[in-house]
C-alpha positions as CSV (number, residue, x, y, z in Angstrom):
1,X,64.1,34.4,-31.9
2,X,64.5,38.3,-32.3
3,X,62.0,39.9,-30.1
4,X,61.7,43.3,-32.1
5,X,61.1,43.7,-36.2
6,X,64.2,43.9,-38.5
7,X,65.3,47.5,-38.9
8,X,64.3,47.4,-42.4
9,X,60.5,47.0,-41.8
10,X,60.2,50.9,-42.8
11,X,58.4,53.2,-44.6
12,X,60.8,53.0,-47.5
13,X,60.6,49.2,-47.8
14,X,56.6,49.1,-47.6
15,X,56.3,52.1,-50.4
16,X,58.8,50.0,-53.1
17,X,57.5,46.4,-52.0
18,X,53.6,47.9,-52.6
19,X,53.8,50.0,-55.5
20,X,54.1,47.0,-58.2
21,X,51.2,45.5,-56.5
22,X,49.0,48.8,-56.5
23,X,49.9,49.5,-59.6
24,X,50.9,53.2,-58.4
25,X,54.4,54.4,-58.7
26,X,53.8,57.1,-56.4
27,X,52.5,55.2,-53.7
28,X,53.1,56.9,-49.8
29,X,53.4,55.2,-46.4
30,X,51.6,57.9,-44.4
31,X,52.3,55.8,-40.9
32,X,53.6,52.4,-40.2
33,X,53.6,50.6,-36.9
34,X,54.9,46.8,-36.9
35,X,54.9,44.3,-34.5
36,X,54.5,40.6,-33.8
37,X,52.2,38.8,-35.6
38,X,52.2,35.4,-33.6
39,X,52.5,34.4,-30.2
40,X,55.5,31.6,-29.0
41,X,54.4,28.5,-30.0
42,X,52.4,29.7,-33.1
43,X,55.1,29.4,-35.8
44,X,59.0,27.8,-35.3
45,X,60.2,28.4,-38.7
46,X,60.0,32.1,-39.5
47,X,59.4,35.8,-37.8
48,X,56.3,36.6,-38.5
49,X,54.9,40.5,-37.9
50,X,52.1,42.5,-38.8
51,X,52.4,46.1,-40.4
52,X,49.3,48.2,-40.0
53,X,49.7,51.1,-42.7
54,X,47.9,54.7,-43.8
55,X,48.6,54.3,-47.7
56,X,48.0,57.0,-49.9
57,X,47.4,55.7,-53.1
58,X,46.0,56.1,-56.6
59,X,44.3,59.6,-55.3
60,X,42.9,57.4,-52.3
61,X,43.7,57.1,-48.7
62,X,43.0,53.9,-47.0
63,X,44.0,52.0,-43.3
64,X,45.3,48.9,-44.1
65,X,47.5,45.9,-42.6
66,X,49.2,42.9,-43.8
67,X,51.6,40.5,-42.8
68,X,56.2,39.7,-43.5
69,X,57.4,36.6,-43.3
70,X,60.9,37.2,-42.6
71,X,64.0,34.4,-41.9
72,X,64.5,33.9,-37.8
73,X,66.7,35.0,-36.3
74,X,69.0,34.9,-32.9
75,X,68.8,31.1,-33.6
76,X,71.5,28.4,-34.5
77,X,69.3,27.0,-36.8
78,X,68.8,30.1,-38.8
79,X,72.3,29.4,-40.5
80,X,71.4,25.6,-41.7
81,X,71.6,25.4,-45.5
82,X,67.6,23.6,-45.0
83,X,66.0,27.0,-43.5
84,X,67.4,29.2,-45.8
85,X,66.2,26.8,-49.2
86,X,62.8,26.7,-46.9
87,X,62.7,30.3,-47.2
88,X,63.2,30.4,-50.8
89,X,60.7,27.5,-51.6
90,X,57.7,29.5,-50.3
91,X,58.8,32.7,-51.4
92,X,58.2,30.2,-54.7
93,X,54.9,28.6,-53.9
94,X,53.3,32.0,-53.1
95,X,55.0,34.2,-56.2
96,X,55.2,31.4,-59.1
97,X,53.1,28.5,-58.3
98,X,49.7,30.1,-56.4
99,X,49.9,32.8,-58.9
100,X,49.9,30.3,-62.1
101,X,47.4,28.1,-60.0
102,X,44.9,31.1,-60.2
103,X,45.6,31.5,-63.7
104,X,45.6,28.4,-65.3
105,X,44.1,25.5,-62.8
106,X,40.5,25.8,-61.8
107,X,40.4,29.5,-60.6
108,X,36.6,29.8,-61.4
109,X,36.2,26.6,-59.6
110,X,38.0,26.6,-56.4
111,X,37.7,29.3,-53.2
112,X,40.6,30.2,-52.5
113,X,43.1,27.7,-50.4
114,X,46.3,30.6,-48.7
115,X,46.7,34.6,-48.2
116,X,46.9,36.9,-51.3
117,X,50.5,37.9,-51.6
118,X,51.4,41.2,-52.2
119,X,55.2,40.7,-52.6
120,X,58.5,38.6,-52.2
121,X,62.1,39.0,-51.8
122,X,65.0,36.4,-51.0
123,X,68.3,38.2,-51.0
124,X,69.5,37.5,-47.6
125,X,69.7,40.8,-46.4
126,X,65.8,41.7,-46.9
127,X,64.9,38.2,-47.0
128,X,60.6,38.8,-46.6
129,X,57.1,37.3,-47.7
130,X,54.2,40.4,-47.9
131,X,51.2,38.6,-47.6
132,X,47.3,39.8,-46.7
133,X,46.5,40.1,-43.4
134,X,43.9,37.4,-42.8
135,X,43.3,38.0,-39.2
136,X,41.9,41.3,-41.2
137,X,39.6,39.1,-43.5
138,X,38.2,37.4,-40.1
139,X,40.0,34.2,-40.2
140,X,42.0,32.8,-36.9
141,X,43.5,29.8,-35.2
142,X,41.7,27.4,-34.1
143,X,40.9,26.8,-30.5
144,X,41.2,23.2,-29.4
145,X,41.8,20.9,-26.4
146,X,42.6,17.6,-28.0
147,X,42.4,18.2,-31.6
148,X,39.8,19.4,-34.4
149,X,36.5,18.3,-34.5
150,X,35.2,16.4,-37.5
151,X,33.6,19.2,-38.9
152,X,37.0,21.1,-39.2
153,X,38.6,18.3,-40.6
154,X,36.4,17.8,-43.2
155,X,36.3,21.2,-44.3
156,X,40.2,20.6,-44.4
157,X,40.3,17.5,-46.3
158,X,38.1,19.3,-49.2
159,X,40.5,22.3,-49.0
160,X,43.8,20.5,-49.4
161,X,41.5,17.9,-52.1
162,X,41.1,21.1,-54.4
163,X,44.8,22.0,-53.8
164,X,46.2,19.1,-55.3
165,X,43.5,18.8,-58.0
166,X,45.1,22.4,-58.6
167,X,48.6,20.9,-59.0
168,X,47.8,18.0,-61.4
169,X,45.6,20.5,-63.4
170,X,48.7,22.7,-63.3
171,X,51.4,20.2,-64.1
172,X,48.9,19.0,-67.4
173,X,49.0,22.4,-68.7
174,X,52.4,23.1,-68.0
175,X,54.9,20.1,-67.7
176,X,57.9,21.3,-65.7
177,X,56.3,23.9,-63.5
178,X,56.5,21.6,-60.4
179,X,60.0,20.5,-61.1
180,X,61.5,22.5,-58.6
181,X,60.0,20.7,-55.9
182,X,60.3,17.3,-56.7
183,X,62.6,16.7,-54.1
184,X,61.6,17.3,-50.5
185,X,63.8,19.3,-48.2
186,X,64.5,16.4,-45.7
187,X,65.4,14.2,-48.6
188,X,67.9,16.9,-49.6
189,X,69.0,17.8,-46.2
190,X,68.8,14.0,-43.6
191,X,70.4,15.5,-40.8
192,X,67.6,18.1,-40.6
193,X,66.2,19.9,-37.4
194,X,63.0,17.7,-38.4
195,X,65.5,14.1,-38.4
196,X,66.9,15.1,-34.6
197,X,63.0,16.2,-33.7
198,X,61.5,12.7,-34.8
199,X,64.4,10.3,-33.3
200,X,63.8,12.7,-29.9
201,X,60.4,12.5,-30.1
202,X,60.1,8.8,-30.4
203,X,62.9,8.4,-27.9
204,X,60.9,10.3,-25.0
205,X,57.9,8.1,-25.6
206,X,59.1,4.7,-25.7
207,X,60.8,6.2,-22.0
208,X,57.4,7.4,-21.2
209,X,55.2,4.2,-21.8
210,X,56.4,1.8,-19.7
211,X,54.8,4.3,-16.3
212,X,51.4,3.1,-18.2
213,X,49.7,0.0,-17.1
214,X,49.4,-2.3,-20.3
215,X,51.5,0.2,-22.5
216,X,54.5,-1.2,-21.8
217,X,54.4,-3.9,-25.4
218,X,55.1,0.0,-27.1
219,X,58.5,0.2,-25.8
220,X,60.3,-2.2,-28.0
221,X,58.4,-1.3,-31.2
222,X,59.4,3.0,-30.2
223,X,62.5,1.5,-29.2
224,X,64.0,0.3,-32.5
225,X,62.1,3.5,-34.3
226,X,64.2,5.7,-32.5
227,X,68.1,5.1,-35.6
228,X,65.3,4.5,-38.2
229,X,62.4,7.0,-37.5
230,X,64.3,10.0,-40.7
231,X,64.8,6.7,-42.8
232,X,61.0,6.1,-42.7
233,X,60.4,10.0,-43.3
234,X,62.2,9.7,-46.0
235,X,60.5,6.7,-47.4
236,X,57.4,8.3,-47.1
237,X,58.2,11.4,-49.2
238,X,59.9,9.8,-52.0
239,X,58.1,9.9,-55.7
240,X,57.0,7.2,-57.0
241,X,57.1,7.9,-60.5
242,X,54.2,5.3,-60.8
243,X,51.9,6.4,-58.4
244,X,49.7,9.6,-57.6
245,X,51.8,12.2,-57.0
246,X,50.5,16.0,-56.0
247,X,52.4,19.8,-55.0
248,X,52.2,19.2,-51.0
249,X,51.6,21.7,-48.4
250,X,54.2,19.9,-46.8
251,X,53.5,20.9,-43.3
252,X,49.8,20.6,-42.6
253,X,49.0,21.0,-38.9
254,X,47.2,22.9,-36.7
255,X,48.9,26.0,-36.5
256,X,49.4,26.0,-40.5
257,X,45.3,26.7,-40.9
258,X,43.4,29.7,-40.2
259,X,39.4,29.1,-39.8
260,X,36.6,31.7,-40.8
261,X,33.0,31.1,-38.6
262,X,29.8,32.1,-39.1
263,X,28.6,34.9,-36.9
264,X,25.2,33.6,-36.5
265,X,26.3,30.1,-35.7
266,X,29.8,29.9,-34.6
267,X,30.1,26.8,-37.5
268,X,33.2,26.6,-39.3
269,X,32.5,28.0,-42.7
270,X,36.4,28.4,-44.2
271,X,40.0,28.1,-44.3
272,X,43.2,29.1,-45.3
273,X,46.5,27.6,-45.3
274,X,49.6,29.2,-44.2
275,X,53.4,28.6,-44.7
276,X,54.5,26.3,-47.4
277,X,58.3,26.6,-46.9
278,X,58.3,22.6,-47.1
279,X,56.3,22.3,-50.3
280,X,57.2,19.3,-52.5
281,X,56.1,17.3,-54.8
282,X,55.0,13.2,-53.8
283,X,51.5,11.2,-53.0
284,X,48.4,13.2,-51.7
285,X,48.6,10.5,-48.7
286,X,51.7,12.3,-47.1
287,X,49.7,15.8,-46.5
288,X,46.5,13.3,-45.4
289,X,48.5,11.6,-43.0
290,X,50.5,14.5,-41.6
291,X,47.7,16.6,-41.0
292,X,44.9,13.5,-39.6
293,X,47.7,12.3,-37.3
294,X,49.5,15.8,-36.2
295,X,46.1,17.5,-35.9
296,X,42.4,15.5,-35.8
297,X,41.0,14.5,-32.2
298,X,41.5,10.4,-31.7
299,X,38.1,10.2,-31.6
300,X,37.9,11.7,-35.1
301,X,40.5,9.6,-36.1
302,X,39.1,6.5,-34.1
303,X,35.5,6.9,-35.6
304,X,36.0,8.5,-39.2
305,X,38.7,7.7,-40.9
306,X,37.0,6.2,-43.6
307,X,34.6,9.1,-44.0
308,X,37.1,11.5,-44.3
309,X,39.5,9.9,-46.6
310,X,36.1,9.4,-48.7
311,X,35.5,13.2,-48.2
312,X,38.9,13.9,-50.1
313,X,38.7,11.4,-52.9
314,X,35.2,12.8,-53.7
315,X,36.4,16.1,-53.5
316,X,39.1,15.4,-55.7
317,X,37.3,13.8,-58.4
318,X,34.9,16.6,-58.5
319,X,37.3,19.3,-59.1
320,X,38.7,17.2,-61.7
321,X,35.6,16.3,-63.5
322,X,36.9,18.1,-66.9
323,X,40.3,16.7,-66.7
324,X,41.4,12.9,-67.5
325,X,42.7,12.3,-64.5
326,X,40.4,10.6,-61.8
327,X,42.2,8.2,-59.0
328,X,40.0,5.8,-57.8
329,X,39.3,5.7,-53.8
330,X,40.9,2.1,-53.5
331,X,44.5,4.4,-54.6
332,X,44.1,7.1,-52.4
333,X,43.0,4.3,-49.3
334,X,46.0,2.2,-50.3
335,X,48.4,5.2,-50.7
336,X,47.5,6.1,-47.4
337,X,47.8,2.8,-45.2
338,X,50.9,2.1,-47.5
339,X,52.3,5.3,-45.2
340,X,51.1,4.1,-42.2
341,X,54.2,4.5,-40.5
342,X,54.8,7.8,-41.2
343,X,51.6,8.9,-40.1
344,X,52.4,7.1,-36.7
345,X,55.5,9.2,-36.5
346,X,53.2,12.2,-37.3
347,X,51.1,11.5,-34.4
348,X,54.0,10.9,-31.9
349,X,55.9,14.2,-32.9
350,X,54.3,16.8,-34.7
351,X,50.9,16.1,-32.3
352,X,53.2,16.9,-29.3
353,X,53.6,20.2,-30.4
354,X,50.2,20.4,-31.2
355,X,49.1,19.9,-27.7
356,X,52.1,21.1,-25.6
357,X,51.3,23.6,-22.7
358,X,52.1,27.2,-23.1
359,X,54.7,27.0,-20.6
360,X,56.5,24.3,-22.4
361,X,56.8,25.3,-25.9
362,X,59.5,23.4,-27.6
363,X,62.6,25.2,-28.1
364,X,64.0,23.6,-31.1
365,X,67.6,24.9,-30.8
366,X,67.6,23.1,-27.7
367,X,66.2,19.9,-28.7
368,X,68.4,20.1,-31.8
369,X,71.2,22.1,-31.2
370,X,71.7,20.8,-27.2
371,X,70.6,17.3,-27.4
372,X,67.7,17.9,-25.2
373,X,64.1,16.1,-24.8
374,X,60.5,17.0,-26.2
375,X,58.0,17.7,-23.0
376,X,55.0,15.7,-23.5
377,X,51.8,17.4,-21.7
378,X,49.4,15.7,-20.0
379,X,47.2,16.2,-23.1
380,X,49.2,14.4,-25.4
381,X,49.7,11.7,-23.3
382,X,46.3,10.9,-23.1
383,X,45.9,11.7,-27.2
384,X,48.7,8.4,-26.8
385,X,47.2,6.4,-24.7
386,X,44.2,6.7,-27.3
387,X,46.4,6.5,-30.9
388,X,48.7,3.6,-30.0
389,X,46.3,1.0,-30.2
390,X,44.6,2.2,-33.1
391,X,48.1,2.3,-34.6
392,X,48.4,-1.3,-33.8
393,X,45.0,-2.6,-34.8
394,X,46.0,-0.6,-38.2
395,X,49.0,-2.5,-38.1
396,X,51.2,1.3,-38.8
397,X,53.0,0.0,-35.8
398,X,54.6,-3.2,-35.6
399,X,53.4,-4.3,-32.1
């Protein structure tokens, strides 16, 4: 990954990409200074940077910042056909679909669920994402040892609840809105970075468990995951034309969230959601399994699982109180065990990231490009020793 900001982070490209936005044609950049936005580990698939501006505008000068997505760079990956249509989906989700969500689907309703965005482009010169700065707005990472707490998670799972009431209230109102994300980018792309990531994930644990005293039963079962584990992703994000089907986030874990507390209590009072580069359309149970498996503490998962899949669906049905569509809790629990197995896979690759030390952040060229191995920390380890049984008695693994 470049180290320093595209050339074209200027002045000149701040004053054009604004002025639409501020409705001033005469808009100035008085001074810009960008840098890095994120720290290693904190985002893979893009170059995040932040761009803290003196704006003269409409008569007014103001201090301001905000945030450019741009495509990575100084990475094999970058030139995979998957990163590129990534890059173009979200410029999509945050232009097109969260602007017609805020028109049209429960605006008065809902708080707000991602960052304003100020402006897109995806030529691939100047591919970039202009978004609010939401560090600015007091929102931040999370800071967790093993995983979020419940009361994070819940505030989650009523977040992404309203999201996909959004996107059914949206598809009513206008049919073929969502049709360009129908089909999800690993479905469209198997031999993605994600496919190599889960088989090498899976791979490095089943090797891992048999050092545990009465862990060693998991090596078959991870064993014979390890040429099927992409098949199963797969399975899990395919429509069923049938069934309850949503606009996904796509890629809900920890580091996609940004939390707002209260400066009296220190309690979790918001969030947003960042980067939806792997948006799709398929059941609400992917986003709940992905997220409850990459990114809830096992103790969360262990003692509240119910609760919080309860959470959602009344949380959904709320929002949708004025619309005829109401999905009983018996389909959203069935959708969700039915994707049991993907949610295992979930907690045995995403959750590594998730909990990987700071001097082992995962270099996906090299786990991708160079055939090498996913470092599992200490931390996740113990998340493991924790999850597998429960994945068992849940019968997501077959044991």
């Amino acid at each position: 990954m470049a180290e320093n900001p595209p050339e074209w982070l200027d002045a000149d490209f701040f004053e054009k990409a604004l002025r639409p936005n501020r409705k001033d044609p005469n808009l100035k950049i008085l001074s810009c200074e960008v840098g890095r936005a994120t720290q290693p580990g904190d985002n893979f698939g893009s170059e995040m940077y932040r761009a803290n501006l003196k704006i003269e505008a409409n008569h007014e000068i103001e201090d301001t910042s905000v945030i450019i997505k741009c495509r990575i760079r100084g990475s094999e990956l970058m030139n995979t056909p998957i990163t590129s249509d990534a890059f173009i989906t979200e410029a999509k989700i945050y232009s097109e679909i969260h602007t017609l969500m805020k028109k049209e689907a429960l605006a008065k309703t809902i708080q707000p669920f991602a960052a304003k965005c100020f402006f897109t482009n995806t030529d691939t010169w100047r591919e970039a994402i202009m978004l609010e700065d939401l560090k600015k707005e007091g929102f931040r990472l999370a800071e967790v040892s093993v995983g979020l707490d419940l009361e994070h998670c819940m505030l989650v799972m009523r977040t992404i609840a309203q999201y996909h009431a959004a996107s059914l209230v949206l598809r009513e109102k206008i049919l073929k809105c969502l049709e360009p994300f129908k089909e999800s980018l690993f479905i469209k792309y198997p031999d993605s970075v994600m496919a190599q990531f889960l088989a090498t994930s899976v791979r490095n644990l089943a090797q891992e468990v048999v050092n545990w005293p009465g862990y060693e039963i998991y090596q078959d079962a991870l064993k014979s995951l390890e040429p099927t584990a992409n098949n199963h992703l797969m399975d899990a994000l395919r429509i069923d034309e049938t069934g309850l089907n949503v606009l996904l986030h796509g890629d809900l874990w920890l580091n996609n969230m940004m939390f707002r507390y209260s400066e009296e209590t220190g309690n979790v009072q918001d969030v947003r959601f960042v980067d939806f580069q792997l948006s799709c359309v398929s059941s609400p149970a992917v986003d709940l399994q992905y997220f409850l498996n990459s990114s809830a503490s096992p103790q969360v998962l262990e003692n509240n699982l119910d609760k919080l899949l309860q959470e959602y669906h009344t949380t959904l049905c709320n929002t949708l109180a004025h619309h005829c569509l109401h999905p009983t809790n018996g389909v959203i629990k069935s959708e969700f065990h039915k994707r049991g197995l993907y949610g295992a896979l979930c907690g045995l690759s995403i959750r590594s990231v998730v909990l990987c030390d700071k001097s082992h952040i995962p270099d996906f060229d090299d786990i991708v490009v160079k055939q090498g191995n996913v470092y599992l920390s200490d931390t996740f380890k113990t998340a493991m020793k924790k999850l597998l049984p429960l994945y068992r008695t849940w019968e997501w693994l077959n044991v």
